[in-house]
MARBA-3410 file (N, C-alpha, C, O; in Angstrom, 1 decimal):
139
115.6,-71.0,7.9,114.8,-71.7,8.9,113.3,-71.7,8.4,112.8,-70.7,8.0 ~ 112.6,-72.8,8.3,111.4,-72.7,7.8,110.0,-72.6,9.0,110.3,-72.7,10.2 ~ 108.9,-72.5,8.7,107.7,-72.3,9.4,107.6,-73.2,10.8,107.3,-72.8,11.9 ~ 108.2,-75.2,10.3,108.4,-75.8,11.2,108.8,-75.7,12.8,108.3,-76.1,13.8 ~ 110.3,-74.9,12.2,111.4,-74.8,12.6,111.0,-73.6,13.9,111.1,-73.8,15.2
110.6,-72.4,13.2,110.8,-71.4,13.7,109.5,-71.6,14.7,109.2,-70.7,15.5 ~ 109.0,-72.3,14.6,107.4,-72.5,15.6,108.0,-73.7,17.1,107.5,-73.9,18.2 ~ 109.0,-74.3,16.3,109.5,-74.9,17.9,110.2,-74.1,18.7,110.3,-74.1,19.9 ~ 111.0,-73.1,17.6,111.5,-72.2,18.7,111.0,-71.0,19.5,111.6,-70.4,20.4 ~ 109.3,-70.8,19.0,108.7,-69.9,19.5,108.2,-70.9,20.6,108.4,-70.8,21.8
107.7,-71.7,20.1,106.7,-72.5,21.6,108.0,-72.8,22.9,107.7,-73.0,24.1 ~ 109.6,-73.0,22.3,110.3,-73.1,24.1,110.7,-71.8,24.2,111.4,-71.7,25.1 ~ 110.4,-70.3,23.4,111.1,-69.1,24.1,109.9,-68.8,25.0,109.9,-68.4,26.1 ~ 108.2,-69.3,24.0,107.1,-68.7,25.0,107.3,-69.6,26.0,106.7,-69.0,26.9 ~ 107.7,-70.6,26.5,107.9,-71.5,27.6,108.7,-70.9,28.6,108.3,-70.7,29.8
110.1,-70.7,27.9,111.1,-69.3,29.1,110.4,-68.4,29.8,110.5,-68.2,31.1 ~ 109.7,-67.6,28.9,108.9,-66.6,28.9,108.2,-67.2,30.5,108.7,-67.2,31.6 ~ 107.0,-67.8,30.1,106.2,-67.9,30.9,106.9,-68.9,32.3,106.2,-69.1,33.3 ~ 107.9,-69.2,32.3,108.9,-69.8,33.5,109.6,-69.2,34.7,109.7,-69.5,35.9 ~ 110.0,-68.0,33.8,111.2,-67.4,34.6,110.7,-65.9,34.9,110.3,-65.5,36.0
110.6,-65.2,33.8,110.4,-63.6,34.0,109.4,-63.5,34.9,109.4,-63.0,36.0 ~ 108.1,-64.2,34.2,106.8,-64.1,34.4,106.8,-64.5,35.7,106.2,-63.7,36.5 ~ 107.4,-65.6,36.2,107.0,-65.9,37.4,107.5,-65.2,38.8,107.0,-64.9,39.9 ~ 108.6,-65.0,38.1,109.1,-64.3,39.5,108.0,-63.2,39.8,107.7,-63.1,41.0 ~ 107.6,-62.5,39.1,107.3,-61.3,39.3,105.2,-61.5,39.6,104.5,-60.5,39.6
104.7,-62.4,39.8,103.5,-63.0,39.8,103.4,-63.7,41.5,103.7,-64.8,41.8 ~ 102.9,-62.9,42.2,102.4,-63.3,43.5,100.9,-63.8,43.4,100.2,-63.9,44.4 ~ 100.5,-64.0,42.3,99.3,-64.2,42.3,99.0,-65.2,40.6,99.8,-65.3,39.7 ~ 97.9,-65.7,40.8,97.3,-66.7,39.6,97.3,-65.3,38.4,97.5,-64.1,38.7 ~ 96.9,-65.7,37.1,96.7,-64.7,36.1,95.1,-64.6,36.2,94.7,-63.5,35.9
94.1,-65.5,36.6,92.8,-65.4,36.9,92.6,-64.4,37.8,92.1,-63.3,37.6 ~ 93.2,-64.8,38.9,93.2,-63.6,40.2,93.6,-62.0,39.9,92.9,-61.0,40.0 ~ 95.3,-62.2,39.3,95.0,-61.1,38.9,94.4,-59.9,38.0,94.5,-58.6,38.0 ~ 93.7,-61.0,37.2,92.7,-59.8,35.9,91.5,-59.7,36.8,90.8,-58.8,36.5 ~ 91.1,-60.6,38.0,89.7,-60.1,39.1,90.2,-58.9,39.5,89.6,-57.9,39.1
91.5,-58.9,40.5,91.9,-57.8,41.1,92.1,-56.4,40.4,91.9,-55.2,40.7 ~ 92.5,-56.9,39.6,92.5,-55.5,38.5,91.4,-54.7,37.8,91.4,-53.6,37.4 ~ 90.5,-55.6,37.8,89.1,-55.2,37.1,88.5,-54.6,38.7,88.0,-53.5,38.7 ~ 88.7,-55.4,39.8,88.1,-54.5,40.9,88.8,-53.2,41.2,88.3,-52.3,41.7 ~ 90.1,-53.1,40.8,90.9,-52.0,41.2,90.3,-50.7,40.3,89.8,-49.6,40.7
90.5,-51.0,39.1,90.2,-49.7,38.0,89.2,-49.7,37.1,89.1,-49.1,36.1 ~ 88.0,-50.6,37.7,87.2,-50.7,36.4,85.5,-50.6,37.9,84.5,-49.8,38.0 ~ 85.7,-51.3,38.4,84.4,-51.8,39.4,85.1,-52.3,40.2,85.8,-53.2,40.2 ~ 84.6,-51.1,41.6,84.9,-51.4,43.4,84.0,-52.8,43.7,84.2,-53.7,44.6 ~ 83.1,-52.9,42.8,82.1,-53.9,43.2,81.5,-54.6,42.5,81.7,-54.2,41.3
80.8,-55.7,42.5,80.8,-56.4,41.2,79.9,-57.9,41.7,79.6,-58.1,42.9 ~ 79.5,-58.7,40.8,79.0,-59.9,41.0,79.3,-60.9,40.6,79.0,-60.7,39.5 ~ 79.9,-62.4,40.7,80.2,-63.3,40.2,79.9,-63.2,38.8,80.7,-63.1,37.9 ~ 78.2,-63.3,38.5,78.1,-63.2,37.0,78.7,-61.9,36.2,79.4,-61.8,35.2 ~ 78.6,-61.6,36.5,79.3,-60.2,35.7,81.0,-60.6,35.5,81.6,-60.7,34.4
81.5,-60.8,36.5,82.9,-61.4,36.1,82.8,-62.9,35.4,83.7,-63.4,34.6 ~ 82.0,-63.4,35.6,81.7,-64.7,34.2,82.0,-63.8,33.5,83.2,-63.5,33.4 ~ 81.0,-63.1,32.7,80.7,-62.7,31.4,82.3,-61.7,30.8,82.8,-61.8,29.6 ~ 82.7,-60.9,32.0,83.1,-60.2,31.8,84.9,-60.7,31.2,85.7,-60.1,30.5 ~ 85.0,-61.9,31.7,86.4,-62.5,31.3,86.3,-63.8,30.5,87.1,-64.6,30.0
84.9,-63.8,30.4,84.7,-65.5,29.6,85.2,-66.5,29.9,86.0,-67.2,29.3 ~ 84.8,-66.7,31.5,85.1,-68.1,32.2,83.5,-68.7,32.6,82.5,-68.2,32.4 ~ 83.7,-69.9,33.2,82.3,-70.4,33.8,82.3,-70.0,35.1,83.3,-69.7,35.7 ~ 80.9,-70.0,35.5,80.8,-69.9,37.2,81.5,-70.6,37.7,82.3,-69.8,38.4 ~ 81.8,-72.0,37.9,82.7,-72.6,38.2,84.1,-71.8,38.5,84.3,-71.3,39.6
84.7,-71.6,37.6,85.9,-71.1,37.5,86.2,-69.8,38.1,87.3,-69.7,38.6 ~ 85.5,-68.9,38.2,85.0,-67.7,39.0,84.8,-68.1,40.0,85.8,-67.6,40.6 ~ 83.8,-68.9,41.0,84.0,-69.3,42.2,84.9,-70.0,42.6,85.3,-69.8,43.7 ~ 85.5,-70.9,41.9,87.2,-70.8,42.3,88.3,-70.3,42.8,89.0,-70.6,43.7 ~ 88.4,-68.8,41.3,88.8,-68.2,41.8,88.3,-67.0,42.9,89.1,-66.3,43.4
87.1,-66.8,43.1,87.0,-65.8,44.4,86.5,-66.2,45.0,85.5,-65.7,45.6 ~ 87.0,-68.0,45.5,87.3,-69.1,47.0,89.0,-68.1,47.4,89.5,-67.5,48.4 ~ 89.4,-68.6,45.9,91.3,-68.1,46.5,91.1,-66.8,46.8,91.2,-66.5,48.0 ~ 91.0,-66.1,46.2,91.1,-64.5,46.6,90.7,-64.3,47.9,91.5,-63.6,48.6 ~ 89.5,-64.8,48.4,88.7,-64.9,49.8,89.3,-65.2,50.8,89.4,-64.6,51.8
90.0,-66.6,50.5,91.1,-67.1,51.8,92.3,-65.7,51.8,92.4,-65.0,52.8 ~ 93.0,-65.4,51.1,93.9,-64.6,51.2,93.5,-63.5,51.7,94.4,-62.9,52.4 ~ 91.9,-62.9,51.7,91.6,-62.1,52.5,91.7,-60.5,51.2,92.2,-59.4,51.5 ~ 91.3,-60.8,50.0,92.0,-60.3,49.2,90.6,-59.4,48.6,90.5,-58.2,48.4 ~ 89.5,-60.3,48.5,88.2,-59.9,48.9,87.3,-60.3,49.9,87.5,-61.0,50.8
85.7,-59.4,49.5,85.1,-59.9,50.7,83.8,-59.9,49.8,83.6,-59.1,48.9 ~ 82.8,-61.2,50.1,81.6,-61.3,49.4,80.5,-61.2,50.4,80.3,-61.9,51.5 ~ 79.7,-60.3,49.9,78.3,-59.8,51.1,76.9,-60.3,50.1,76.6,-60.0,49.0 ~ 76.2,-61.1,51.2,75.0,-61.6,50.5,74.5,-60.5,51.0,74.9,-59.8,52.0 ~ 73.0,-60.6,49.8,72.2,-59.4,49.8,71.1,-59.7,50.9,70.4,-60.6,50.7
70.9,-58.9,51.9,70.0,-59.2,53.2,68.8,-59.8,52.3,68.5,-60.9,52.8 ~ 68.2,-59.5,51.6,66.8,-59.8,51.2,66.6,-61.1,50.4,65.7,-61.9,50.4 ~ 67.9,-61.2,49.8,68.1,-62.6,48.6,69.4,-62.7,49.2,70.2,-61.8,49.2 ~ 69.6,-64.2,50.0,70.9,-64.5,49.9,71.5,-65.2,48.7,72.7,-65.5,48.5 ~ 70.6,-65.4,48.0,71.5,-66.1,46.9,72.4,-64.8,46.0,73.5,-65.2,45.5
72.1,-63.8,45.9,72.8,-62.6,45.0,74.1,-62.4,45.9,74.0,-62.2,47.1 ~ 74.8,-62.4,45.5,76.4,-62.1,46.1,77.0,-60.7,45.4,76.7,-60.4,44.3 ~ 77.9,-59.9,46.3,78.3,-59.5,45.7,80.2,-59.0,46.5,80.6,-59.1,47.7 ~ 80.9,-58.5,45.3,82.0,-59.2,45.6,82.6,-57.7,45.7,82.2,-57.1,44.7 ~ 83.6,-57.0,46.4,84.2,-56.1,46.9,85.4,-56.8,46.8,85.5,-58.0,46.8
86.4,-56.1,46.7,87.9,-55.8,46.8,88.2,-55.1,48.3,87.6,-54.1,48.6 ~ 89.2,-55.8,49.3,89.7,-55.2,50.4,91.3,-54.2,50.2,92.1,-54.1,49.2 ~ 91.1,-53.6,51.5,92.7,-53.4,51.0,93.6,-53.9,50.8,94.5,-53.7,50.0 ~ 93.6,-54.8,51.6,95.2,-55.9,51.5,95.0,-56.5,49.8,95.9,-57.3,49.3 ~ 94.0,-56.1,49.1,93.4,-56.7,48.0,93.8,-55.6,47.1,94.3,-55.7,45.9
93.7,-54.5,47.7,94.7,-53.5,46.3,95.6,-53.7,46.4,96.3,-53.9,45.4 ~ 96.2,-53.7,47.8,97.5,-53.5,48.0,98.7,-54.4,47.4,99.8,-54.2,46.9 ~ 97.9,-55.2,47.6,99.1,-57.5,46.8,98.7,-56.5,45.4,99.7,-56.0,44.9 ~ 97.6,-56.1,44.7,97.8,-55.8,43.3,98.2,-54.6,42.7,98.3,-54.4,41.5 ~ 98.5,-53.9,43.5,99.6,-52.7,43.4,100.8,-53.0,43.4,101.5,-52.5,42.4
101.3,-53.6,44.1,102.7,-53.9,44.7,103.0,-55.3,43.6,104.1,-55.6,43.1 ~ 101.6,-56.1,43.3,102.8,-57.3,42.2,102.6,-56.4,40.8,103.6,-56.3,40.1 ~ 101.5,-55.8,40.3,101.7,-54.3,39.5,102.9,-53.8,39.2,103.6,-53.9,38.2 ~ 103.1,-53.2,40.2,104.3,-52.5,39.9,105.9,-53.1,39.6,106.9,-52.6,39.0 ~ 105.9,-54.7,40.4,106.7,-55.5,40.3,107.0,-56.1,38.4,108.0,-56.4,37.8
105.8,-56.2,37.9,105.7,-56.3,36.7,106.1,-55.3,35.9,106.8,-55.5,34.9 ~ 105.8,-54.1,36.2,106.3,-53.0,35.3,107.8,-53.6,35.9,108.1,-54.7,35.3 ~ 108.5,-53.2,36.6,109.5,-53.2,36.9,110.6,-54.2,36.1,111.7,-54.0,35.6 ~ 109.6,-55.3,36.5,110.6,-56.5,35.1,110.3,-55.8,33.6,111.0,-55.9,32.6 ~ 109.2,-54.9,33.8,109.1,-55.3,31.6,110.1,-53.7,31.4,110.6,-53.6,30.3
110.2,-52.5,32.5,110.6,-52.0,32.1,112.5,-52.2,32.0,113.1,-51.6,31.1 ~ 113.0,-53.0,32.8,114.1,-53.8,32.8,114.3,-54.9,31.4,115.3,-55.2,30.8 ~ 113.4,-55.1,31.2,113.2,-55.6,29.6,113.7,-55.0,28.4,114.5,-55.1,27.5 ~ 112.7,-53.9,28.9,112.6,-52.8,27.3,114.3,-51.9,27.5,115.0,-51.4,26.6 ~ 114.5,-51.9,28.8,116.0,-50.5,28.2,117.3,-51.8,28.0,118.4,-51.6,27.7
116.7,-53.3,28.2,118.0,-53.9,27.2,117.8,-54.3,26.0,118.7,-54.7,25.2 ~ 116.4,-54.3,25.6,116.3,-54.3,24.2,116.7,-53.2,23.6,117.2,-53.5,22.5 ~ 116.6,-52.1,24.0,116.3,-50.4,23.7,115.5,-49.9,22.9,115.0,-50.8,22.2 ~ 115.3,-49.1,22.7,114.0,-48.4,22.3,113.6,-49.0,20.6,112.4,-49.5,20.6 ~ 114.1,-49.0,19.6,114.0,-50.0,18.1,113.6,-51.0,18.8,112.5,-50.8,19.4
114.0,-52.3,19.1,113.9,-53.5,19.6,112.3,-53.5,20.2,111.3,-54.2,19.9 ~ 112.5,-52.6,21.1,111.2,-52.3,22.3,110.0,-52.5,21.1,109.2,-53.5,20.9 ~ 110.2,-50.8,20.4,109.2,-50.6,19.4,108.8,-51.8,18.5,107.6,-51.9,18.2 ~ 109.8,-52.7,18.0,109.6,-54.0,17.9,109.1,-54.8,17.8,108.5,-55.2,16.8 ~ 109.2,-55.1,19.0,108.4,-56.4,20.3,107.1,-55.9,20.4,106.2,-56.7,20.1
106.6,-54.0,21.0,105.6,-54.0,20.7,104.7,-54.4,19.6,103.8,-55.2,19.6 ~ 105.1,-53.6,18.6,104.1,-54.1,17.3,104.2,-55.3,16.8,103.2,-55.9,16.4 ~ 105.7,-56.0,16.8,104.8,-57.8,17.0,103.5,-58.3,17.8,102.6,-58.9,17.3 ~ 103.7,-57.7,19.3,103.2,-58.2,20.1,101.8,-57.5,20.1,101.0,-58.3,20.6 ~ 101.4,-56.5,19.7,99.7,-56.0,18.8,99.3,-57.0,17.5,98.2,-57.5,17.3
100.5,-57.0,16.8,100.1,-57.9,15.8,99.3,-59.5,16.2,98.2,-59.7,15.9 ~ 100.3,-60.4,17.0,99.7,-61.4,17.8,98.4,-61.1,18.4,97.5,-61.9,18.4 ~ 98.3,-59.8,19.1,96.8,-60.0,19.7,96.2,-59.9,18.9,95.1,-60.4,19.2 ~ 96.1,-59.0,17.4,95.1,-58.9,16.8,94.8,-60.6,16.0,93.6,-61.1,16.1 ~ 95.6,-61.0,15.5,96.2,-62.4,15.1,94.4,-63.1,16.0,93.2,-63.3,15.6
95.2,-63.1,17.3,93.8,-64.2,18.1,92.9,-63.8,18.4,91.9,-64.6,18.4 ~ 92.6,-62.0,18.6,91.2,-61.8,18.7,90.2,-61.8,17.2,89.0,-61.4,17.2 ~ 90.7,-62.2,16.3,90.1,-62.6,15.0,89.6,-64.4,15.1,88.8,-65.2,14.5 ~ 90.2,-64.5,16.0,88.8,-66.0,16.3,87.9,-66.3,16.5,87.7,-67.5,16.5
END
């Protein structure tokens, strides 16, 4: 199988990939969830810009996504009594809670993953799959 070949079959397994496993187990956007998780374990509190910078999206895209988070009730944004223009953005509980629970749903599929690959296979997939990220973060 040559370079061709073997790159159409990578681009429809990552297609599977991102269809079926992935989805089921995703109650939430992949934006939302890297917000929620950065409020969970990294910063209870935080500000729009800082999550710009912090994930390399535009403001735009950030107030987007913490319009959706907000309706869901997932966070809460408190302007600063003195400057309303400074925002800043808290995580509720129902906001850990959806990211705990789809969290653990995810472990859940990847550890159902790895004991039918088994442990060689697993070890594997991992170090392909370090390889690939080092691969892209060299751009």
């Amino acid at each position: 199988m040559n370079n061709e070949e073997m790159a159409k079959q990578l681009f429809m397994l990552v297609g599977l990939m991102q269809r079926e496993p992935i989805k089921k187990m995703q109650k939430l956007s992949q934006g939302e969830m890297a917000m929620l998780g950065f409020l969970t374990y990294e910063k209870s509190e935080t500000n729009p810009k800082e999550l710009s910078e912090r994930f390399n999206l535009s403001t735009a895209r950030v107030a987007n996504t913490l319009n959706s988070l907000e309706r869901k009730e997932y966070i809460k944004r408190v302007h600063d009594s003195f400057d309303r223009r400074k925002v800043m953005v808290y995580i509720t509980e129902k906001g850990k809670k959806v990211f705990t629970e789809t969290e653990k749903d995810a472990l859940n599929e990847f550890s159902k993953l790895l004991s039918y690959l088994g442990e060689n296979d697993s070890l594997c997939l991992l170090k392909i799959i370090d390889k690939i990220q080092a691969f892209y973060s060299q751009k």
